[in-house]
N, C-alpha and C positions, 0 to 999 in steps of 0.2 A: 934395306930400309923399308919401313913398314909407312902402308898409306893410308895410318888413321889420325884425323883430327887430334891434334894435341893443342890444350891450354894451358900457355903458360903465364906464370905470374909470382907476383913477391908477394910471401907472405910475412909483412910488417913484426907480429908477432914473435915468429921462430927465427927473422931474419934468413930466410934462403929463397931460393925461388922454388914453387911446386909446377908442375907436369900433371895436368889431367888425362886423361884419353876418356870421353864420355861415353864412346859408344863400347866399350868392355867396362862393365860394373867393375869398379872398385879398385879400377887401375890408376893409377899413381906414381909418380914417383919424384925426389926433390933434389937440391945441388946447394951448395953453394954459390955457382954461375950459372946463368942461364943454359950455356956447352954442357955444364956440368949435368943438369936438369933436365934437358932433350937427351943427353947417352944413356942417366938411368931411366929415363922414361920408354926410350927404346929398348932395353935391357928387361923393363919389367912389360911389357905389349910382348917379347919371345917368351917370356916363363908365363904369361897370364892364354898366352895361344896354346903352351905345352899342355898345362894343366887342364884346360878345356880337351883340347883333343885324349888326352888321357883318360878322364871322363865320359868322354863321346857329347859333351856337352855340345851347343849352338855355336856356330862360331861365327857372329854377324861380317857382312863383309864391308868393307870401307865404303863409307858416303862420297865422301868427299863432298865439296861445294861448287857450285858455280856462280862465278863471279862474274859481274854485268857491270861493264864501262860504259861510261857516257860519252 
């Protein structure tokens, strides 16, 4: 499993849910369920890392966040 920020959300319009990954341009991917929606999302973060490294493109590495409880 890969450790980049994914958003996810319904899109009203197309009725499915989409899968953002912000920190890899123009990666996406969508579902019908949100399961469905995080597997290609992860599916498309492996082909969006292939293709960079094939390239020799940047390959940002995960931010991640840190979270502050009160």
């Amino acid at each position: 499993m890969f450790k980049y920020e994914i958003i996810l959300y319904w899109d009203q319009n197309d009725q499915i849910y989409v899968a953002e990954i912000p920190e890899l341009p123009g990666c996406m991917a969508h579902g019908s369920t949100q399961e469905l929606a995080l597997k290609n999302a992860q599916e498309a973060i492996s082909l969006w890392l292939d293709v960079a490294k094939e390239n020799g493109d940047d390959i940002p590495q995960p931010k991640g966040r840190k979270l502050m409880y009160a």
